[in-house]
C-alpha positions in Angstrom: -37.4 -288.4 -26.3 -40.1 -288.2 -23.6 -37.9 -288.7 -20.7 -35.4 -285.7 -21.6 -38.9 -283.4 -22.5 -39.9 -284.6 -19.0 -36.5 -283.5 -17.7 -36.3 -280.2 -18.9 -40.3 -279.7 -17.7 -39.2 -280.9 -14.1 -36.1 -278.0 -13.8 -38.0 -275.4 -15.5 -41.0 -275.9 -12.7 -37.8 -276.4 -10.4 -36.5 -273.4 -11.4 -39.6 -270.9 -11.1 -40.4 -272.6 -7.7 -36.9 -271.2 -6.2 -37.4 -267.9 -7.9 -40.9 -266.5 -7.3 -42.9 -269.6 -5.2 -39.7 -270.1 -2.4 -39.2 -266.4 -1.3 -42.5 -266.0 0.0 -42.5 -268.9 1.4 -38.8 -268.5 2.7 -40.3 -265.1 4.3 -43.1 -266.3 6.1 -41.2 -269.1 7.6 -38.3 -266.6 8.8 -36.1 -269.0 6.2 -33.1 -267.1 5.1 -31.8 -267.2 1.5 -29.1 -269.1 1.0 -26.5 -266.7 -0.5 -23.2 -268.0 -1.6 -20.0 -265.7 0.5 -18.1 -264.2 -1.9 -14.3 -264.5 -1.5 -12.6 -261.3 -0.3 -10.0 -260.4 -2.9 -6.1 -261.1 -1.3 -4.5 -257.9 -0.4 -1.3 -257.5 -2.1 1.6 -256.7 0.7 3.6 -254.3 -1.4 7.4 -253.7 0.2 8.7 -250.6 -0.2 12.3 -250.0 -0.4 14.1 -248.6 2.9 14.9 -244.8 2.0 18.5 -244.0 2.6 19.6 -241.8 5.5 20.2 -238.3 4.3 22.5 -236.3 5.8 21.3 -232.8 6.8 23.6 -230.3 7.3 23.7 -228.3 11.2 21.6 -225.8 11.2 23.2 -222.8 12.4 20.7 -221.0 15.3 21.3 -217.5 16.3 20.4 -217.3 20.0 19.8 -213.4 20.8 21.8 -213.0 24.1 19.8 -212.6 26.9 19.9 -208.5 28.2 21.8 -208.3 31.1 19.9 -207.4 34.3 20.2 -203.5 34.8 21.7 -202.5 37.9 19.8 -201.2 40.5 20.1 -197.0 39.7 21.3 -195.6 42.8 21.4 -191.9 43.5 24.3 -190.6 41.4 27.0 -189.2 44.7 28.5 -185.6 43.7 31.7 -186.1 42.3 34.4 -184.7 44.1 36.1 -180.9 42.6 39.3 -181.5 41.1 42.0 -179.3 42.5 42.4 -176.8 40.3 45.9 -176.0 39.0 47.9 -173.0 40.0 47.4 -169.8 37.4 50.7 -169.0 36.1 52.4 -166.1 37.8 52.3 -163.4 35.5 55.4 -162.1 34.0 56.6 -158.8 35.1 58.5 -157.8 32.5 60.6 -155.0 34.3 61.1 -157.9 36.5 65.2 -158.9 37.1 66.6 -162.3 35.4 69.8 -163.3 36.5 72.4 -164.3 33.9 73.3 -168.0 33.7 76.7 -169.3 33.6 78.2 -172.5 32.2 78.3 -175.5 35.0 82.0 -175.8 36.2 83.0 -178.7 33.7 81.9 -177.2 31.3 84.3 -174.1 31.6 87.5 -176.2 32.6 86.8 -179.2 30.2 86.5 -181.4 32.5 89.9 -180.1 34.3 91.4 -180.7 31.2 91.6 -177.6 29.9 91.6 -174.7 32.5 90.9 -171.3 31.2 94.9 -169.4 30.4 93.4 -166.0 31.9 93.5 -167.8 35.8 97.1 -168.0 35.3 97.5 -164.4 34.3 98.3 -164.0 38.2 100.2 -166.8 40.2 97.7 -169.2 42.3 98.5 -170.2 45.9 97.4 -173.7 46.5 98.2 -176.4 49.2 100.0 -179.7 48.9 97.6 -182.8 49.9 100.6 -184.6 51.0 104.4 -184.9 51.4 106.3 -184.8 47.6 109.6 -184.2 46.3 109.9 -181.9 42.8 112.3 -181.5 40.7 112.5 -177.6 40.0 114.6 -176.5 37.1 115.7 -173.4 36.1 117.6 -173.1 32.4 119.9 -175.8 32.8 119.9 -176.1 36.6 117.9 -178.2 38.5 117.2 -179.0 42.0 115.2 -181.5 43.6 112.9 -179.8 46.8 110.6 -181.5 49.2 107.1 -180.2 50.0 105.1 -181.4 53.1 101.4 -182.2 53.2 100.2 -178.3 53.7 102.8 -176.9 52.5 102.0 -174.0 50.2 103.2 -173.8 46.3 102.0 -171.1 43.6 100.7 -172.5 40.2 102.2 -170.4 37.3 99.9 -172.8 34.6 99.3 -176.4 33.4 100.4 -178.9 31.6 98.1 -181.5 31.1 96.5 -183.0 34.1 99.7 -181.3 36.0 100.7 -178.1 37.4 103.0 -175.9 36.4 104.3 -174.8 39.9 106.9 -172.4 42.0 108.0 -172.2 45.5 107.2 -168.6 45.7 105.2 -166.0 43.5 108.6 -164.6 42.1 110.7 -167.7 41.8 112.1 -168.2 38.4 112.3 -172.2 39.4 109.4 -174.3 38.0 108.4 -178.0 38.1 105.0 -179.8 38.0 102.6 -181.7 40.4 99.6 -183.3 40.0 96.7 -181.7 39.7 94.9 -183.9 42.4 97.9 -183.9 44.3 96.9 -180.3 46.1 93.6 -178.0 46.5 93.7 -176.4 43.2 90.2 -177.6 41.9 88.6 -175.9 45.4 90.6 -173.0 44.7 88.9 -172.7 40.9 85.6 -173.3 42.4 85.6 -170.4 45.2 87.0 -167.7 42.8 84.3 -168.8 40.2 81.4 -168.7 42.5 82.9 -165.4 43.9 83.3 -164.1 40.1 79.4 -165.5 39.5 78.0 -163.1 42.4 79.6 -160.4 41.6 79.0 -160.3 37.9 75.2 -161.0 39.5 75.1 -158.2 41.1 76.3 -156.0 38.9 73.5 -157.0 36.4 71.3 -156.2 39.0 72.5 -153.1 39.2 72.8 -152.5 35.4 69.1 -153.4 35.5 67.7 -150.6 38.2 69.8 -148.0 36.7 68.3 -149.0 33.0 64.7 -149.2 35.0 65.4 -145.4 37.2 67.1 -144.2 33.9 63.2 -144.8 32.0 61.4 -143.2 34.3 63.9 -140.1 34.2 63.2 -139.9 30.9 59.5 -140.0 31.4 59.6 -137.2 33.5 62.0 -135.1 31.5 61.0 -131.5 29.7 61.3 -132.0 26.1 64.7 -131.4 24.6 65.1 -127.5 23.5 65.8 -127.7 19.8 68.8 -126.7 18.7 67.9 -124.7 15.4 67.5 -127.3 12.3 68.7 -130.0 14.1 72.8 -127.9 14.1 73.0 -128.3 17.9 76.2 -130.2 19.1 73.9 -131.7 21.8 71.6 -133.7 19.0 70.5 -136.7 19.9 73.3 -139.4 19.1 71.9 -141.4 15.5 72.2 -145.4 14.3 73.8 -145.7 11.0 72.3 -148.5 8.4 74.2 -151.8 10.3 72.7 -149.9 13.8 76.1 -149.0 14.9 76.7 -145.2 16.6 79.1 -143.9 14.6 80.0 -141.2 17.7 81.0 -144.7 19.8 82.5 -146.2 17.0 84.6 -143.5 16.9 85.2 -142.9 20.3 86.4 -147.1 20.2 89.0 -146.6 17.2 90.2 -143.0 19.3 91.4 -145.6 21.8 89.1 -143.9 25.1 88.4 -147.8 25.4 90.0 -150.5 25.3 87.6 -153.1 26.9 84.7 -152.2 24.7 85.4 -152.9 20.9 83.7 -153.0 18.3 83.6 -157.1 17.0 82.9 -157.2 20.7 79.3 -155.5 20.7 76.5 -157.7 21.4 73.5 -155.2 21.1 73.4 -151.4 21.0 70.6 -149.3 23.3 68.5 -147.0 22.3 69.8 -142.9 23.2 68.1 -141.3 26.5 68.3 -137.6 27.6 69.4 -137.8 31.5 70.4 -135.7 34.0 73.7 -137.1 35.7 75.4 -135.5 38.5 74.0 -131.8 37.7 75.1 -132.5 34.1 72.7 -132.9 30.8 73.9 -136.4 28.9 72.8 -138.5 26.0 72.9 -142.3 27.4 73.8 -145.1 25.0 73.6 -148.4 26.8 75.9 -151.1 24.9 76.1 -154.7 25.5 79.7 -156.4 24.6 81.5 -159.6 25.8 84.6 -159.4 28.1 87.5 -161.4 28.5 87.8 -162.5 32.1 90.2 -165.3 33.6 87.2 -167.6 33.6 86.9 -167.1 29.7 84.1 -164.5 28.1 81.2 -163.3 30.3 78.9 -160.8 28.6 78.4 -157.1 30.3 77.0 -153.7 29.9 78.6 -150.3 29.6 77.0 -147.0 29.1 78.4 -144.0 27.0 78.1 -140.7 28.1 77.4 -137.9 25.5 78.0 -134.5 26.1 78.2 -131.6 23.3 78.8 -134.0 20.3 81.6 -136.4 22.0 81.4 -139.7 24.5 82.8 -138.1 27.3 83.0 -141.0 29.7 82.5 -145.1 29.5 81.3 -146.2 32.8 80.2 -150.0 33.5 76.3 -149.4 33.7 75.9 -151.0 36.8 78.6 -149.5 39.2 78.8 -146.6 37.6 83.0 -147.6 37.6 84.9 -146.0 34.7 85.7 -148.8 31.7 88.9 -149.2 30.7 
């Protein structure tokens, strides 16, 4: 029993020697303390799953476009003046216009069809070359030759042919060719001649209807004839604007040429002084019959003491028949 009471004695003193008697000691010899290391907890190496690529969709970037350098301002040149266009002529409207007239083709059909009235008088025309014709009168017939310049009268037409004579007055007749002689010239110059003439005389109509307005301009006024009972009174439009003095002086036969489904327009009456003598004018536009086919004119009618006393073409001043 004594050794273990012994044994606890000796690690008790043991015990407060290394607590409270050592550390002084430990400090005055520069003894360190013996302290244990403590182990450094292991770090735990945690793997962390690779992330999956994500797909990012484009982004879309709006690049503002870069301004353009300005060009250099340069001193603006003065533009050039435009030409200016011509001012219209102005109108004079007592001024003469010409009347137009169908183109050649037009007024033969092509050749096919050559107005009747040019036949109304035989045609001399010349062969273009040598031909022999059979001319026939009734029953009789006889064959003649005709050189190249030979000349042959054309009674009418048949077709594209001729119908042709060896004289003016011969009762033979046979045919030809139309492009076998100089008819188509011939057509031509007596059209062109008709053209200038009927040109003219509208030229004419037109300074007499001009002279004519200033005459009546310039005219004393009318003396009255007593309530309007004079036999001189100014010729009157009935309600389709007919003058039924002309119309009557048409149906009375003292004109032929000028009738009354004929009348293109009808004038207005003027007072005039023709030839020393007092008239009422009516100026009357109506087609005529020529032998190149209708072609409008102008006649005047002459008024004197209630009755037309003459028809004259407005422009010559030639009687109408």
């Amino acid at each position: 029993m004594k050794p273990l009471i012994v044994i606890i004695l000796a690690l008790a003193v043991g015990y407060v020697s290394y607590e409270y008697v050592y550390p002084p000691l430990a400090d005055a010899m520069k003894f360190t303390k013996h302290v244990p290391k403590k182990e450094e907890p292991k770090q735990e190496i945690v793997v962390a799953p690779v992330p999956k690529p994500v797909k990012k969709e484009p982004k879309v970037v709006m690049v503002e476009p870069k301004p353009e350098p300005k060009p250099e301002m340069k001193p603006e040149e003065p533009k050039p003046e435009m030409p200016k266009a011509p001012e219209p002529t102005p109108v004079d409207p007592n001024a003469f216009v010409a009347p137009v007239f169908p183109p050649l083709d037009e007024v033969t059909q092509n050749w096919a069809v050559v107005p009747k009235g040019f036949f109304n008088t035989p045609k001399q025309v010349t062969m273009k070359k040598d031909l022999e014709m059979k001319m026939q009168m009734g029953k009789a017939t006889a064959a003649t030759t005709f050189k190249a310049g030979a000349k042959i009268f054309v009674m009418g037409q048949e077709g594209t042919n001729l119908v042709v004579g060896a004289s003016a007055g011969s009762p033979m007749r046979g045919q030809v060719a139309m492009d076998d002689t100089d008819f188509k010239d011939v057509f031509a110059a007596a059209y062109e001649q008709v053209k200038i003439v009927q040109t003219e005389n509208a030229r004419k109509a037109h300074e007499y209807r001009l002279a004519a307005a200033d005459r009546a301009k310039n005219a004393p006024a009318p003396a009255s004839g007593g309530g309007g009972g004079s036999s001189n009174d100014k010729p009157t439009k009935n309600a389709e604007g007919a003058y039924p003095l002309l119309l009557a002086s048409m149906k009375a036969g003292e004109v032929t040429e000028v009738k009354p489904d004929n009348v293109k327009s009808w004038g207005d009456p003027a007072q005039e002084k023709i030839d020393g003598a007092e008239y009422w004018t009516v100026n009357v536009k109506y087609e005529t019959q020529t032998m190149f086919g209708k072609f409008e004119t102008e006649a005047q009618a002459r008024i004197k003491n209630g009755r037309v006393e003459k028809w004259v073409y407005t422009g010559s001043g030639e009687v109408v028949p």
